[in-house]
MARROTOR-613896 format. One record per residue: residue in three letters; residue number from 0; z, y, x of N, C-alpha, C in turn. Coordinates in Angstrom, 3 decimals, decimal comma, m for minus. Example, Ala and Ser with C-alpha at 12.3 -4.5 7.8 and 13.67 -1.06 7.14 Angstrom:
% residues 2
<atom rest="ALA" nr="0" n_up="7,800" n_north="m5,690" n_east="13,190" ca_up="7,800" ca_north="m4,500" ca_east="12,300" c_up="7,800" c_north="m3,300" c_east="13,200"/>
<atom rest="SER" nr="1" n_up="7,080" n_north="m2,250" n_east="12,850" ca_up="7,140" ca_north="m1,060" ca_east="13,670" c_up="7,870" c_north="0,030" c_east="12,900"/>
END
This chain:
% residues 106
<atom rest="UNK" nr="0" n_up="0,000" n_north="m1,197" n_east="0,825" ca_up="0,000" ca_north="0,000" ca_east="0,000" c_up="0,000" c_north="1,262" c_east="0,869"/>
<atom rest="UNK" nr="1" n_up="0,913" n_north="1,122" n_east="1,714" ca_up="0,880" ca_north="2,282" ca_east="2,707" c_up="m0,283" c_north="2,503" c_east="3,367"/>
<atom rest="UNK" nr="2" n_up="m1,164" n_north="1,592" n_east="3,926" ca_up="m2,429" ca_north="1,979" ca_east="4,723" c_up="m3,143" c_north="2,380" c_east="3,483"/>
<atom rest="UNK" nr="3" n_up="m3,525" n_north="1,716" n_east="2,389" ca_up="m4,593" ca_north="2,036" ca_east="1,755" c_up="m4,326" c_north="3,600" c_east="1,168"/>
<atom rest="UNK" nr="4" n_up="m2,906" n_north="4,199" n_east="1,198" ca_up="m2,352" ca_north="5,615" ca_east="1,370" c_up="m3,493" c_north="6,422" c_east="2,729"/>
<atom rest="UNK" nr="5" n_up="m2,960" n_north="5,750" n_east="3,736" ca_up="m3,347" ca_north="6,429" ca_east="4,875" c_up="m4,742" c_north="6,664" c_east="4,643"/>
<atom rest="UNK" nr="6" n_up="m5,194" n_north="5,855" n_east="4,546" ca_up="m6,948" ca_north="5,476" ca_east="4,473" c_up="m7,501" c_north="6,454" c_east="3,348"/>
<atom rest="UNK" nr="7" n_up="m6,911" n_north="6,955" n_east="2,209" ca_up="m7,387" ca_north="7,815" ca_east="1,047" c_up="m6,983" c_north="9,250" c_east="1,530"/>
<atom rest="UNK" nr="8" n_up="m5,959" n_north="9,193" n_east="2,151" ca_up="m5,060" ca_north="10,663" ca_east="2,599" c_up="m6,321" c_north="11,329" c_east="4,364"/>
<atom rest="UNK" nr="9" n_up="m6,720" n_north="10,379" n_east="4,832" ca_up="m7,171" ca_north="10,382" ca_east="5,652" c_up="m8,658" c_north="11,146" c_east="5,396"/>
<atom rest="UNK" nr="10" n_up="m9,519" n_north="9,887" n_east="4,347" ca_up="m10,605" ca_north="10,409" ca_east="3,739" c_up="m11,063" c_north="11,817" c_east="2,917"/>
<atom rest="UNK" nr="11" n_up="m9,874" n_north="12,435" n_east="2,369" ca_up="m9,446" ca_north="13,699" ca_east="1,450" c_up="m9,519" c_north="14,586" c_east="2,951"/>
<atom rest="UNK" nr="12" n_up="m8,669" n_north="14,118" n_east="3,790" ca_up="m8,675" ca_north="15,708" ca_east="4,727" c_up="m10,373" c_north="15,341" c_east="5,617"/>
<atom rest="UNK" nr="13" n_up="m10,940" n_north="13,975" n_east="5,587" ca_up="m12,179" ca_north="14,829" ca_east="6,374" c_up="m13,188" c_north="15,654" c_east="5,612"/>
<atom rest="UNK" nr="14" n_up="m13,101" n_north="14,683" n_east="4,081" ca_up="m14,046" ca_north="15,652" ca_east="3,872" c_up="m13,610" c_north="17,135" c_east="2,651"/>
<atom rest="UNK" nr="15" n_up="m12,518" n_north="17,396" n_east="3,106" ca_up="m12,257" ca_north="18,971" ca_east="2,963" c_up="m12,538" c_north="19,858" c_east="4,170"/>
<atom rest="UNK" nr="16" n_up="m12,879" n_north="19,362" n_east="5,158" ca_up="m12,851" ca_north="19,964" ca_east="6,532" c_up="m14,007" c_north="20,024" c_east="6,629"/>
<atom rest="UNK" nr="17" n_up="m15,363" n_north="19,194" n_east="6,049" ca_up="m16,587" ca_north="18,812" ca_east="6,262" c_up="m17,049" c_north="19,997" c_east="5,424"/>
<atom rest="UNK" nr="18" n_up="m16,451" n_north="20,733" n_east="4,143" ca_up="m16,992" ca_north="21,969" ca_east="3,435" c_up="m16,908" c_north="23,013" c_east="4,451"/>
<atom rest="UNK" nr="19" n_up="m17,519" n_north="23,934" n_east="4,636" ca_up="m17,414" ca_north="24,927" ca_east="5,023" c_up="m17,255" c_north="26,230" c_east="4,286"/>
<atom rest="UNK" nr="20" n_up="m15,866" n_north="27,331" n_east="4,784" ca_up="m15,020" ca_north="28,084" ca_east="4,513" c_up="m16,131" c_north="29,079" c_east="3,796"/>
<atom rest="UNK" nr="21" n_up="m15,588" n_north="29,212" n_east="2,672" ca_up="m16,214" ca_north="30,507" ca_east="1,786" c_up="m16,351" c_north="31,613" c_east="2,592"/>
<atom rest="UNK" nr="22" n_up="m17,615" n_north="32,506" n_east="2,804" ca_up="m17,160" ca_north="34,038" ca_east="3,178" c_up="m16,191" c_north="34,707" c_east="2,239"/>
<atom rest="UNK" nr="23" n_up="m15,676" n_north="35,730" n_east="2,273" ca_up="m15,127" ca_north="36,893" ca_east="1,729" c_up="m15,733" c_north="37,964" c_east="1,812"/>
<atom rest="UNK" nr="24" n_up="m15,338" n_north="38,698" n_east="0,284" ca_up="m15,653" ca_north="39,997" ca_east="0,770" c_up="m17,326" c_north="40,518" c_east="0,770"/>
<atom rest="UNK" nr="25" n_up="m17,258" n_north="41,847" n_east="2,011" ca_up="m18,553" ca_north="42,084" ca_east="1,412" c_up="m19,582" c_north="41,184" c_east="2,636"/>
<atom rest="UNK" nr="26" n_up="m18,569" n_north="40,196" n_east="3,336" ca_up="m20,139" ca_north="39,084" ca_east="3,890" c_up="m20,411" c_north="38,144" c_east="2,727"/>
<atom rest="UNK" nr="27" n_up="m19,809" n_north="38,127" n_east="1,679" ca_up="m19,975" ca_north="37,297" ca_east="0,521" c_up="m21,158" c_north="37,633" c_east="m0,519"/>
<atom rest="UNK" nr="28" n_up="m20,933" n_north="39,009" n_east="m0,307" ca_up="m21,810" ca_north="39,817" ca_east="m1,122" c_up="m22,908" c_north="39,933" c_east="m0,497"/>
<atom rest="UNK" nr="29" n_up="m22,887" n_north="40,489" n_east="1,383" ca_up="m24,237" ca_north="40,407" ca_east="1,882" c_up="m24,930" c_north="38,982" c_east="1,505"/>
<atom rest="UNK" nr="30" n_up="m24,130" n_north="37,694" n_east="1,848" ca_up="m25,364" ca_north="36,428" ca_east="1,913" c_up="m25,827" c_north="35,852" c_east="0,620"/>
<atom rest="UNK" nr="31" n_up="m25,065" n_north="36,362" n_east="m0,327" ca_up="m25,719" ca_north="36,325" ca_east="m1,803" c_up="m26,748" c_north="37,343" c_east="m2,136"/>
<atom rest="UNK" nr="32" n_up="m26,786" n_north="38,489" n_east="m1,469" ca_up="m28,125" ca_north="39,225" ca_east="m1,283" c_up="m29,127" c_north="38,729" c_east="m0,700"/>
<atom rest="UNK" nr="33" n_up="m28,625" n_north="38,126" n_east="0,278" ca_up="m29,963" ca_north="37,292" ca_east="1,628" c_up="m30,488" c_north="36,489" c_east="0,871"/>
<atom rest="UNK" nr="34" n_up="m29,904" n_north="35,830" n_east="m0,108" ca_up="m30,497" ca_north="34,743" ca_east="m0,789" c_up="m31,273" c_north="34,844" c_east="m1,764"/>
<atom rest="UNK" nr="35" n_up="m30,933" n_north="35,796" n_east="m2,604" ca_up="m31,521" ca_north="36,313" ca_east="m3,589" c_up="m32,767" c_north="36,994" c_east="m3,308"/>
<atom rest="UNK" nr="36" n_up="m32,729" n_north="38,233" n_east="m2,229" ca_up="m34,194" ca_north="38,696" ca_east="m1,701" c_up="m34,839" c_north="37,851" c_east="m0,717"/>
<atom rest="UNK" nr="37" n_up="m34,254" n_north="37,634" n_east="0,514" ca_up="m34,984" ca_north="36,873" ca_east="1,153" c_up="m35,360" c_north="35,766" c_east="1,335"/>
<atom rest="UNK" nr="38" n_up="m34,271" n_north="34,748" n_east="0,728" ca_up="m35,246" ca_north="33,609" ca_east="0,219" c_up="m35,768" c_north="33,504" c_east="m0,712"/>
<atom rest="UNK" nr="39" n_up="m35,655" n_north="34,736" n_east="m1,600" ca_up="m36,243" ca_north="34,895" ca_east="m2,659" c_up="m37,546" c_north="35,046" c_east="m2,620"/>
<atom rest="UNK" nr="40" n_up="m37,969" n_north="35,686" n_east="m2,095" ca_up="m39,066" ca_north="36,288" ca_east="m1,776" c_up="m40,403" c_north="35,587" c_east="m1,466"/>
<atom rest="UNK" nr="41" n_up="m40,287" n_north="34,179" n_east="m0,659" ca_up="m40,928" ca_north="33,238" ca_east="m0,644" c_up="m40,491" c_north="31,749" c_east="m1,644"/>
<atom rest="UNK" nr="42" n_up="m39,054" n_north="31,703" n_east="m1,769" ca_up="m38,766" ca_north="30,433" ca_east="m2,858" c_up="m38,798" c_north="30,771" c_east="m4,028"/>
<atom rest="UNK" nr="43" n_up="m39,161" n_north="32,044" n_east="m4,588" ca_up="m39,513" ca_north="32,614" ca_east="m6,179" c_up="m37,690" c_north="33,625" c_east="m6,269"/>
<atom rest="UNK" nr="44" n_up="m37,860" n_north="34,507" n_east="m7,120" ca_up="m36,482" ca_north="35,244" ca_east="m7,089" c_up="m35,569" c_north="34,277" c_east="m8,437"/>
<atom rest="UNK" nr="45" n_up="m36,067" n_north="33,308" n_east="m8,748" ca_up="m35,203" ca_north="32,559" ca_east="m9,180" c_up="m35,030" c_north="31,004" c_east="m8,695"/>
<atom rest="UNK" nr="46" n_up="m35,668" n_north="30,991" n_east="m7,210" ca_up="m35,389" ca_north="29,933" ca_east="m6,518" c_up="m36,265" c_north="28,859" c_east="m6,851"/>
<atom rest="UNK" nr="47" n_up="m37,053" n_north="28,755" n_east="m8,159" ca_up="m37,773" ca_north="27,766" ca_east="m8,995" c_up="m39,416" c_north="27,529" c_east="m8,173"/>
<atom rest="UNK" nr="48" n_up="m39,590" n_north="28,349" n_east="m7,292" ca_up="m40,693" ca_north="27,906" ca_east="m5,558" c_up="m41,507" c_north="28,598" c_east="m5,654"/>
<atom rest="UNK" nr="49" n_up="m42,159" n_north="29,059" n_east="m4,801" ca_up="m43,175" ca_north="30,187" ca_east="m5,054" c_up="m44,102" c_north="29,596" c_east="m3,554"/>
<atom rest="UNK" nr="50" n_up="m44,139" n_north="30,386" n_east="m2,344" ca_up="m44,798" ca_north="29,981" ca_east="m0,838" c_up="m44,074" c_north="28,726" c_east="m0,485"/>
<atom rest="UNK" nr="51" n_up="m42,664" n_north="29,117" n_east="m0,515" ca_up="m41,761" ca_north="27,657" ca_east="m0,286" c_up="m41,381" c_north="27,101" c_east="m1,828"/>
<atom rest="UNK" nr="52" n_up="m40,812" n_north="25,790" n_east="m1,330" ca_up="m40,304" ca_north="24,755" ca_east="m2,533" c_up="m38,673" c_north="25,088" c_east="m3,456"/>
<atom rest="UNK" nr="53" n_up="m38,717" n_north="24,922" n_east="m4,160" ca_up="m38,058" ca_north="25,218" ca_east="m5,041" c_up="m36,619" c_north="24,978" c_east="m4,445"/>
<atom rest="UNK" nr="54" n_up="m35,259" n_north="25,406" n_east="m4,555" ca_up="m34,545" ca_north="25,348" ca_east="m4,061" c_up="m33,028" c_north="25,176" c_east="m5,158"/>
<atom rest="UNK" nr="55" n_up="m33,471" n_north="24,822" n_east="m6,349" ca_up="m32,618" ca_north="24,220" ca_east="m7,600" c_up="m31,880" c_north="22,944" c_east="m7,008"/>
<atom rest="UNK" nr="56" n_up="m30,670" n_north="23,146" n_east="m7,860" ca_up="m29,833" ca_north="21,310" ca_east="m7,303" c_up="m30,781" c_north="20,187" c_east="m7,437"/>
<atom rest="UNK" nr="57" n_up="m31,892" n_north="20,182" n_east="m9,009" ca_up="m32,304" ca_north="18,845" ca_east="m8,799" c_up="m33,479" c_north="18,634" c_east="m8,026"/>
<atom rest="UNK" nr="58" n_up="m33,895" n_north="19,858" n_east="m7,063" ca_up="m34,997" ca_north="19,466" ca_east="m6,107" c_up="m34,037" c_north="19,594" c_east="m4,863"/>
<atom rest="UNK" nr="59" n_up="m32,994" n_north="19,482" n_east="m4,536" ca_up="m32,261" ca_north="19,026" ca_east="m3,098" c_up="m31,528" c_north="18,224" c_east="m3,828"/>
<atom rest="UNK" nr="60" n_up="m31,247" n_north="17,338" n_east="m4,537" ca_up="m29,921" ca_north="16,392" ca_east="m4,809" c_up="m30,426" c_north="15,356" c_east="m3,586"/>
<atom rest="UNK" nr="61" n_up="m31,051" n_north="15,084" n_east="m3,157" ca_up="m31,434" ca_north="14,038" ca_east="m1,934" c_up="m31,380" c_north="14,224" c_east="m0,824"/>
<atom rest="UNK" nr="62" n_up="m31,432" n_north="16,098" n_east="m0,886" ca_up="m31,384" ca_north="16,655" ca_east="0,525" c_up="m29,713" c_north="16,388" c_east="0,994"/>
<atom rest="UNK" nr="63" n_up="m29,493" n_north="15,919" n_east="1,939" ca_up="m28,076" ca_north="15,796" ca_east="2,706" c_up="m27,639" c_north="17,236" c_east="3,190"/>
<atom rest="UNK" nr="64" n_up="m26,645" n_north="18,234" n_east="2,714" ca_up="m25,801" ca_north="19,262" ca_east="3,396" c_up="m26,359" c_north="19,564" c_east="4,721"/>
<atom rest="UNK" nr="65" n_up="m26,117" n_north="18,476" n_east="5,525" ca_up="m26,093" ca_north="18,984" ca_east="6,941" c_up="m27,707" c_north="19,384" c_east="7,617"/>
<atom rest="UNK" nr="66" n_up="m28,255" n_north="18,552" n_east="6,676" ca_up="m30,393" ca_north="18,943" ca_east="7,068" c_up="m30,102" c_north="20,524" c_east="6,243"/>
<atom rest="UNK" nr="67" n_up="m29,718" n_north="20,463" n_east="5,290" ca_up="m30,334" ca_north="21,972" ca_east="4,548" c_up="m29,519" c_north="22,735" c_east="5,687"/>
<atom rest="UNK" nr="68" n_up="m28,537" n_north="22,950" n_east="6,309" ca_up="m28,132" ca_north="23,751" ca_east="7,088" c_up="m28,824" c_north="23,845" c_east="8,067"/>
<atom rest="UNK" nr="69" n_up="m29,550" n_north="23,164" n_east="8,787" ca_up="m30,244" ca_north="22,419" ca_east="10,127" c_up="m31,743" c_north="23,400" c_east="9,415"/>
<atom rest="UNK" nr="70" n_up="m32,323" n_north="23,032" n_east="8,245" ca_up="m33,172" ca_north="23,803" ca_east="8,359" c_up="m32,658" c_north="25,553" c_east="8,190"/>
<atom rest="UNK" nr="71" n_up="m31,909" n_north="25,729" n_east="7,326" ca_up="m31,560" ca_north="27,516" ca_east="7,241" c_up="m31,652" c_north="28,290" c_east="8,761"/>
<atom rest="UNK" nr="72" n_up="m30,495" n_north="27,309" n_east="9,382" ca_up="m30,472" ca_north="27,910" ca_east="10,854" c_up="m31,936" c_north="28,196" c_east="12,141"/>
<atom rest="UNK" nr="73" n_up="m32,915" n_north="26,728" n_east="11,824" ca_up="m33,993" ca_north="26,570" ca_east="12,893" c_up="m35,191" c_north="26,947" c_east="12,322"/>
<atom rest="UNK" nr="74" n_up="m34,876" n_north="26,845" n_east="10,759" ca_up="m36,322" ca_north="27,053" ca_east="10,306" c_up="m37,166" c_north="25,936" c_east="10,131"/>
<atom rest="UNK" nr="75" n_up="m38,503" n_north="25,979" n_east="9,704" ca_up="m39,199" ca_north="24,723" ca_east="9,862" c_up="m40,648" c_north="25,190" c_east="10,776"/>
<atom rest="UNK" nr="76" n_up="m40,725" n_north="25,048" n_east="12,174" ca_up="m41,943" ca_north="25,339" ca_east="12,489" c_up="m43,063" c_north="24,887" c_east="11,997"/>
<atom rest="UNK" nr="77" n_up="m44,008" n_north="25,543" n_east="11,946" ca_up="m45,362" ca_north="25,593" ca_east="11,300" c_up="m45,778" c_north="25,587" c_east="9,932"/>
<atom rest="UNK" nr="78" n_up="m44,442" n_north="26,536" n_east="9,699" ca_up="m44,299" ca_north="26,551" ca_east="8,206" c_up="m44,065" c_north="28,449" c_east="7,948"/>
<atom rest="UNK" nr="79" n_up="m43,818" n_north="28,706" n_east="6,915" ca_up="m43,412" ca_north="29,714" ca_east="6,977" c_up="m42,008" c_north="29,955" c_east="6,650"/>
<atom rest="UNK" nr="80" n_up="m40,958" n_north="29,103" n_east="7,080" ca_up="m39,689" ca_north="29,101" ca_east="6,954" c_up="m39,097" c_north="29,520" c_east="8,367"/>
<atom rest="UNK" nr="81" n_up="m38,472" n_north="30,573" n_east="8,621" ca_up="m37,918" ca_north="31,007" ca_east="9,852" c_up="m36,902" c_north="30,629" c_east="9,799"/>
<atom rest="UNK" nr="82" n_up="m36,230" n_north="30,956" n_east="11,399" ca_up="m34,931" ca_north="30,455" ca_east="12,047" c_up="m34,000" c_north="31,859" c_east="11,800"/>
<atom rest="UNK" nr="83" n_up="m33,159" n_north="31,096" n_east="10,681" ca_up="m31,943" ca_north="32,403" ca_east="10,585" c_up="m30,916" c_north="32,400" c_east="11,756"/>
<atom rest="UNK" nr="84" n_up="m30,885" n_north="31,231" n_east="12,149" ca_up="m29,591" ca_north="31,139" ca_east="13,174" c_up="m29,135" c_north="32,794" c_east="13,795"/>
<atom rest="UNK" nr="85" n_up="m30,311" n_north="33,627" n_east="14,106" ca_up="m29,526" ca_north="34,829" ca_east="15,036" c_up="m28,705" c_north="35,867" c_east="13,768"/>
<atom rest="UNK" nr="86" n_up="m29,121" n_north="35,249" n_east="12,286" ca_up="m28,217" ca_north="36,249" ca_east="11,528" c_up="m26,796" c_north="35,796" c_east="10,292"/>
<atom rest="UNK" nr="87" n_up="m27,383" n_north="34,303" n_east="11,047" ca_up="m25,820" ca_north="33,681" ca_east="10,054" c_up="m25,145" c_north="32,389" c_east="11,304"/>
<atom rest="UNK" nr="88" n_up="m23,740" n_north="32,480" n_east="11,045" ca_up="m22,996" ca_north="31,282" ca_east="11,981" c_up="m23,193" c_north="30,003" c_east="10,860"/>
<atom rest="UNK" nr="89" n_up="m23,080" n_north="28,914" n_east="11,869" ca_up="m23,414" ca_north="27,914" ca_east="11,275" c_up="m22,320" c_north="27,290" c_east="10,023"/>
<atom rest="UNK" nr="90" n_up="m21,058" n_north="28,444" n_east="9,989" ca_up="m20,999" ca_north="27,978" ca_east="8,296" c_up="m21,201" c_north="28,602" c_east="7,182"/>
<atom rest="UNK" nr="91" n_up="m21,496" n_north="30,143" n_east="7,880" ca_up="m22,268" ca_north="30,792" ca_east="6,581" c_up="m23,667" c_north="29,571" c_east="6,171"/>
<atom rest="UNK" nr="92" n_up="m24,250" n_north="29,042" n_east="7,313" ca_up="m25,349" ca_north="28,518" ca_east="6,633" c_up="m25,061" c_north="27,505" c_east="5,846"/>
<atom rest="UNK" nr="93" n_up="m23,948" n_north="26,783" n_east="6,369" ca_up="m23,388" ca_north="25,370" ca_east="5,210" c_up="m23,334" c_north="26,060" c_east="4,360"/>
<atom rest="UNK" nr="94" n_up="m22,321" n_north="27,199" n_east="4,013" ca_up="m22,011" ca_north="27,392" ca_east="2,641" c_up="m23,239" c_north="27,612" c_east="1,695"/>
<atom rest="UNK" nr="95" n_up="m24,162" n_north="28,423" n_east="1,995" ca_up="m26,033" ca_north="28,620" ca_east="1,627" c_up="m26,409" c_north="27,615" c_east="1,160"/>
<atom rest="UNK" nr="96" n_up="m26,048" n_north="26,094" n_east="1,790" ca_up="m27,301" ca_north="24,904" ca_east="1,423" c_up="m25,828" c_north="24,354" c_east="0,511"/>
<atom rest="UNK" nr="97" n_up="m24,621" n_north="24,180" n_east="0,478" ca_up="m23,759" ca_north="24,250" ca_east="m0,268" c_up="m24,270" c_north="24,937" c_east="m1,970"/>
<atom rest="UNK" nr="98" n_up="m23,843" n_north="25,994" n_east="m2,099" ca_up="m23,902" ca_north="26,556" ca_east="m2,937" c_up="m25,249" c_north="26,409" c_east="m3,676"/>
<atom rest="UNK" nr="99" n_up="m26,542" n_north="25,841" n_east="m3,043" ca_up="m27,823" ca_north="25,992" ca_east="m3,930" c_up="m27,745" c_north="24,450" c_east="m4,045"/>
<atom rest="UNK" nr="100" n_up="m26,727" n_north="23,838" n_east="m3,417" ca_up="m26,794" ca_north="22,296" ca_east="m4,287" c_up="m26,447" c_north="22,122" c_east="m5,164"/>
<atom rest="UNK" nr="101" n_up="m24,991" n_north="23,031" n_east="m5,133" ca_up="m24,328" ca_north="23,069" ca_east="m6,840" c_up="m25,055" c_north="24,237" c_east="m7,962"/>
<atom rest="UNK" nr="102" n_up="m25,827" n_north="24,991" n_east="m7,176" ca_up="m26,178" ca_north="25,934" ca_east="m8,246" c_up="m26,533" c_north="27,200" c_east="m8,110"/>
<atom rest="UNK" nr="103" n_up="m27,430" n_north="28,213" n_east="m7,412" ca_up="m27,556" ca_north="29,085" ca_east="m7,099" c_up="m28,025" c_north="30,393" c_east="m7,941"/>
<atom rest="UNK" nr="104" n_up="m27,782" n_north="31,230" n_east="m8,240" ca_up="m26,610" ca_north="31,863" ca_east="m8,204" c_up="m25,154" c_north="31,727" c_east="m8,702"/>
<atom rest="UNK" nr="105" n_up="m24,399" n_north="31,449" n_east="m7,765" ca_up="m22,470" ca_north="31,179" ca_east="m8,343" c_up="m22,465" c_north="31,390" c_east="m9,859"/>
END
């Protein structure tokens, strides 16, 4: 009883640690702007795809967290998806591929 404790207590703290920390504030407000215009701008201003692919929960429910971050940050060469990395840390970008899994806009 006690391990299968450990083993659930264990599993709960990795993957609370595996989310990445909400911004605050007005970086909360800037990257909900970024998202809205600038990926807007090519994924449609309601995310539903326009140059790029649609970016709704049920067109990433397959995508894994850690690729949608992997692309936000590098981009996709030979595409027209750029590398944000020089304007977000890598958990503003989790929270980004986060938040448009569950639902974009909050």
């Amino acid at each position: 009883m006690l391990r299968t404790c450990l083993i659930a207590a264990t599993g709960l703290v990795l993957a609370l640690s595996a989310q990445a920390a909400a911004p605050q504030g007005a970086r909360r407000a800037a990257l909900v702007e970024l998202v809205r215009q600038d990926c807007g701008s090519c994924h449609g201003l309601t995310l539903k795809g326009g140059l790029g692919p649609p970016l709704l929960p049920e067109a990433l429910a397959e995508r894994d967290v850690t690729l949608l971050e992997s692309v936000i940050l590098d981009g996709r060469p030979g595409t027209a998806m750029p590398p944000w990395r020089p304007f977000l840390s890598e958990d503003e970008a989790r929270w980004i591929a986060e938040q448009l899994k569950r639902g974009w806009p909050e």
